[in-house]
N, C-alpha and C positions, 0 to 999 in steps of 0.2 A: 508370496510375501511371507518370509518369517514373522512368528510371533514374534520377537526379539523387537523387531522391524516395526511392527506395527505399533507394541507398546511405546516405543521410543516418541511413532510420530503422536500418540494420543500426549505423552508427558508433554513431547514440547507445543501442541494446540494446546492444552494446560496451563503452560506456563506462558505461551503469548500470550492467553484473555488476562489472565493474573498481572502482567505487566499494561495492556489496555487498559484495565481497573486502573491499578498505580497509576499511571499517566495522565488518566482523565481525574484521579483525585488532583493532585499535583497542580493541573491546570484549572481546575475547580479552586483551587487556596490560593495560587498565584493571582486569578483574577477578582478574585474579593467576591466571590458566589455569581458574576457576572455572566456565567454561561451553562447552558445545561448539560447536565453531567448526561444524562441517559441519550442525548441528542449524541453526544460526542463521543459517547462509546457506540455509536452504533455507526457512524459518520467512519470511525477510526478501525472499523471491522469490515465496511463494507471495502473502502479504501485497501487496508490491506489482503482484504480478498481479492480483487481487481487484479494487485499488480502480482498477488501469486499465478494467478489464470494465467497473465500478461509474461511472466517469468516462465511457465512450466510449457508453452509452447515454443519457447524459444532455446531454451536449454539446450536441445537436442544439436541448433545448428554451432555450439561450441568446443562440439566436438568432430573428429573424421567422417567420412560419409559410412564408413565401416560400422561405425557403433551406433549410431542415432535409431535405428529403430528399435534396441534395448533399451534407449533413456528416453523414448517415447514412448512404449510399455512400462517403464518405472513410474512414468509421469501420471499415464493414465487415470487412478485411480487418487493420487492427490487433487489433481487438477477437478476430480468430480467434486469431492469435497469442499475444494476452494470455491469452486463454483456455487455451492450451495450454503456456503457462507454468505456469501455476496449476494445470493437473494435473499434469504431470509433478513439480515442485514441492511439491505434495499426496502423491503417491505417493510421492516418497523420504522425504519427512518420514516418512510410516506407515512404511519400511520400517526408517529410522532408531530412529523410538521402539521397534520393535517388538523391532529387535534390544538396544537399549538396555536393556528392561525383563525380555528373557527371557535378557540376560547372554552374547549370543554376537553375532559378526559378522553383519555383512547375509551375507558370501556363505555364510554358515551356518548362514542363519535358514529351519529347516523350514516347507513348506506350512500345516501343522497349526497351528506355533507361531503365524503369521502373522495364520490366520482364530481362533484361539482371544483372539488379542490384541483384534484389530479387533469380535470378536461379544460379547468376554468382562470388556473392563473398559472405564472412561467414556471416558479418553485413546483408546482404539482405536475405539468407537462414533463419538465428536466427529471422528477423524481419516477415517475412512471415511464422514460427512456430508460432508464437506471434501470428498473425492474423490468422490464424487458428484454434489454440486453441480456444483464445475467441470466435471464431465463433462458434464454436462445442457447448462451453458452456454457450451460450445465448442461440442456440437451444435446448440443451437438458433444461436449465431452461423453456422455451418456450414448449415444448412436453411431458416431464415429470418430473413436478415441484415438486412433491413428492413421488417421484418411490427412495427407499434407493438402487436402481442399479445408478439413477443418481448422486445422492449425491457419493457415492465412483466415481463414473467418475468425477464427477466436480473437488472434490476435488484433485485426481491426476495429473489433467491437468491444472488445477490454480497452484500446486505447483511447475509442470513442468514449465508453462508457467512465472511465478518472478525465477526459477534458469535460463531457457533459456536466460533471459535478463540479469539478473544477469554477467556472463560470457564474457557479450561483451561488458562491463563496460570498463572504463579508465584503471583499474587494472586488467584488466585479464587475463595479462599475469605467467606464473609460475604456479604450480598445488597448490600448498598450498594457494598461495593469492586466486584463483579460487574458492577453495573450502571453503573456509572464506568466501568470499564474495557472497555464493551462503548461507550458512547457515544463515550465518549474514541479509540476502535477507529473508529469509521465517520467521527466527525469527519477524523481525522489521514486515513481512504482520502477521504471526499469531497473535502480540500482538492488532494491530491497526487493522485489519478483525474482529478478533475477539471481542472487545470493540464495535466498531463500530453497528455489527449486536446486541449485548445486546441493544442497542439503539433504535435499530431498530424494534428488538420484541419484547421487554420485555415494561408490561405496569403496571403490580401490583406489590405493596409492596413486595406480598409471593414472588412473581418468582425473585425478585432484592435479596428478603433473601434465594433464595435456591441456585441461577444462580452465586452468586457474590462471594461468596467463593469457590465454586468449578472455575472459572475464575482465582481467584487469586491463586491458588493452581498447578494451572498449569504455568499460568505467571512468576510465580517465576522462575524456573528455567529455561524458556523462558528468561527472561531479564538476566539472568548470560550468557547464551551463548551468547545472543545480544550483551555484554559487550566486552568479551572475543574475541570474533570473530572479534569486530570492533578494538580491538585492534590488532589484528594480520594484518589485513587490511591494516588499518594506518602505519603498519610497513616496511608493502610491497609496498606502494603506495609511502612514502616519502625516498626521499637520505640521508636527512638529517634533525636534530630538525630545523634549521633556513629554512629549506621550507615552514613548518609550516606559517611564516611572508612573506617569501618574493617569493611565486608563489599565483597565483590565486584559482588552486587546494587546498593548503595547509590552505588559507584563510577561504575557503567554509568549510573544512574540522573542521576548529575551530570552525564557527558559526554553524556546523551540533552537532558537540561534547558539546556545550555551551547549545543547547535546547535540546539536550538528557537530560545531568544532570539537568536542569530545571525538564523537563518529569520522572525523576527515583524520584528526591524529592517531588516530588508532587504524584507521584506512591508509595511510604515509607508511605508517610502521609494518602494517601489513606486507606493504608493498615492497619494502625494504628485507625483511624476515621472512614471511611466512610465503610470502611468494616466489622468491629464492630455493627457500628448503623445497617447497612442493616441485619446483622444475629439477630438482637434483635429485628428487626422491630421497630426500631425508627427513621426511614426515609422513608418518605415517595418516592413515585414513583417517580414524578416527580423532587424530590431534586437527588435522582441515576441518572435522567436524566442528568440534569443540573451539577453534576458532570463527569459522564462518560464524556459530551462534552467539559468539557475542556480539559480533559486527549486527547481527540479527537483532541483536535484546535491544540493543541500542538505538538501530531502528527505528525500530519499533515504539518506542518513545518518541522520538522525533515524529513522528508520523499522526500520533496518536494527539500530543501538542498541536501540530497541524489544522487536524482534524477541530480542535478546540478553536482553533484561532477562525474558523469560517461561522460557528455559532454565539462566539462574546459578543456580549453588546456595548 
């Protein structure tokens, strides 16, 4: 990996957390101090660490059988990193709920209290699968980074690992909201994983014109379930249209709704332009980059909102 290459990826892990920050302030003002900011930035890290794991295993097969084992050596070393976002990420969140729930500071949160949390009630079980998984799959990226027995493990356990969190959301009670909000969960990671890792490997013209329509061919009816599902969500989550104004959830829930449609129009337009020029080879690499990352930034917010709306009270 070039310098070049690497500085690039440290700017833009830089400029994600910097945008997590903003999003979790955002959602912090929006809900009237209603939800915790450090909960939700870590909610909104682990989440997007998930669904990069979840994206850079898969990346490979959106391309020819020719190339996949270059963008699964490119992947490699992202993927470790995402991975260990995601636990460390995982692990403060447990230490956060744990203090949260037994009513005292993290730096005063006994051993006992901790493992009593994590063995003793659903929130602490769900969070400690969380940390597990990702441990499993920083390992397996770490041992065998391009064995396709790993990649189907990864993948199964990144997906387990955003429904397990999924479910212990603000809305998780009821089987239909649950199961909404668990589909609604893997869409929102496959679309943003998987963008993401295009990012992340793809470095030529050809691979932006082979990789970007079979991406968008799939997304597509990714983004109609995303839709569909969040609407079902929303349905189950509020009593009524005026919560929408007048709770903190409800608020979060507009500003999350607000930078989706931002994200779907600029995803139309994509689809229209940039995905055009990329099959004609009249974009260059670095322009695919430069647009994927707004699709990215943008994201990224939505996500991060998300993340907000499973901690408002």
């Amino acid at each position: 990996m070039t310098d070049r290459r690497i500085r690039s990826r440290v700017a833009a892990l830089g400029f994600g957390a910097a945008l997590v920050a903003a999003a979790t302030a955002l959602a912090w003002l929006v809900s009237a101090g209603q939800l915790a900011p450090a909960m939700t930035g870590v909610r909104a890290a682990a989440d997007l660490g998930a669904a990069v794991c979840l994206g850079l295993v898969l990346v490979p097969r959106l391309d020819g059988p020719r190339y996949r084992a270059e963008l699964t050596d490119r992947a490699a070393v992202p993927l470790v990193v995402a991975a260990g976002i995601w636990l460390l990420a995982e692990l403060a969140r447990t230490l956060l709920a744990a203090a949260e729930i037994s009513g005292t500071a993290v730096a005063g949160l006994s051993l006992s209290t901790l493992v009593d949390f994590a063995w003793g009630t659903a929130p602490g079980r769900a969070a400690l699968f969380s940390v597990v998984v990702a441990g499993l799959v920083g390992a397996l990226a770490l041992s065998m980074p391009r064995s396709p027995t790993a990649a189907v493990a990864i993948t199964g356990m990144a997906a387990a690992g955003i429904a397990a969190r999924a479910v212990t959301g603000h809305v998780s009670d009821g089987v239909l909201t649950s199961m909404s909000v668990v589909v609604h969960s893997l869409a929102a990671a496959l679309w943003f994983g998987t963008l993401a890792a295009l990012a992340l490997t793809v470095s030529a013209r050809g691979q932006w014109a082979r990789m970007l329509p079979t991406f968008s061919r799939y997304a597509l009816p990714g983004v109609a379930v995303l839709v569909a599902t969040g609407v079902l969500t929303a349905l189950g989550a509020l009593d009524s249209a005026g919560a929408v104004f007048q709770t903190g959830y409800g608020r979060v829930l507009l500003a999350k709704v607000v930078v989706t449609a931002v994200v779907l129009v600029l995803a139309w337009a994509h689809r229209g332009g940039w995905l055009r020029a990329a099959r004609a080879h009249r974009v260059g690499a670095q322009d695919s980059l430069r647009r994927s990352m707004v699709e990215l930034a943008l994201l990224t917010v939505a996500l991060t909102l998300a993340a907000g709306l499973t901690v408002t009270g």
